[in-house]
N, C-alpha and C positions, 0 to 999 in steps of 0.2 A: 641268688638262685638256691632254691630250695634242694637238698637230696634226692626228692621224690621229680621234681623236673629234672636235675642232671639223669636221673637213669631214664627219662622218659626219651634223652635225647641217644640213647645209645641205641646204635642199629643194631637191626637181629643177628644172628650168624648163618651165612649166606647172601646175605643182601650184598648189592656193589655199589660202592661207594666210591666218592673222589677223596684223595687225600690232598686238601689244597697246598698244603705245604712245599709238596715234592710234585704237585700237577700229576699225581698217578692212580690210576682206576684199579682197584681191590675191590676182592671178597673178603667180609668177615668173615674168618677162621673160627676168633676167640676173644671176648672179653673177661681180661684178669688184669690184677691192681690197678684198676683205672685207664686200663691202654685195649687199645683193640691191633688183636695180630692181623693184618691182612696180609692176602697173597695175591698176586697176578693171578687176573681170569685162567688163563690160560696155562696155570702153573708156574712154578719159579720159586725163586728164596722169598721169604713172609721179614716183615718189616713191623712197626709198632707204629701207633698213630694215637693219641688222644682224640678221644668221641670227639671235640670241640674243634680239630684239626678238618673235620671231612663232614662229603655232605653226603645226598641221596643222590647216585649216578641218574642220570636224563638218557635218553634217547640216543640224545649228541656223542653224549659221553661214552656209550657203549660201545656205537660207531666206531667212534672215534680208538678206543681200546682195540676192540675186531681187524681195523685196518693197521693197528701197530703190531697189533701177533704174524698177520701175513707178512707184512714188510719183512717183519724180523727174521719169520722163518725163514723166506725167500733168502736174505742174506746169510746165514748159515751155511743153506745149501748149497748155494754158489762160495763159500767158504769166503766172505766178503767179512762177516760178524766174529 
């Protein structure tokens, strides 16, 4: 793989991505030394991921994130989390 394709694969900053590694849907924050910071949609602590680690979130995948933040909050507030 060429230089000019690895940077073609890095997402922009703001797109949401899946990290497959750790099965979790992020925003890119920031690409620096070759890692991308992402954070939970929905806010949270920011994690690193190599461009080569994540893809382009779907549909599903947003869903699927949207029904994890409800959840989540729900259990807070019922002080279950």
């Amino acid at each position: 793989m060429t230089a000019a394709e690895g940077a073609a694969r890095v997402p922009d900053v703001g797109a949401l991505v899946v990290d497959v590694r750790r099965d979790r849907i992020g925003e890119v924050m920031a690409f620096a030394g070759g890692r991308l910071a992402l954070r939970p949609p929905a806010g949270g602590r920011e994690w690193e991921a190599f461009p080569c680690d994540v893809r382009p979130a779907t549909a599903s995948d947003e869903l699927r994130g949207k029904a994890t933040e409800v959840n989540d909050r729900s259990r807070r507030e019922r002080g279950l989390a």
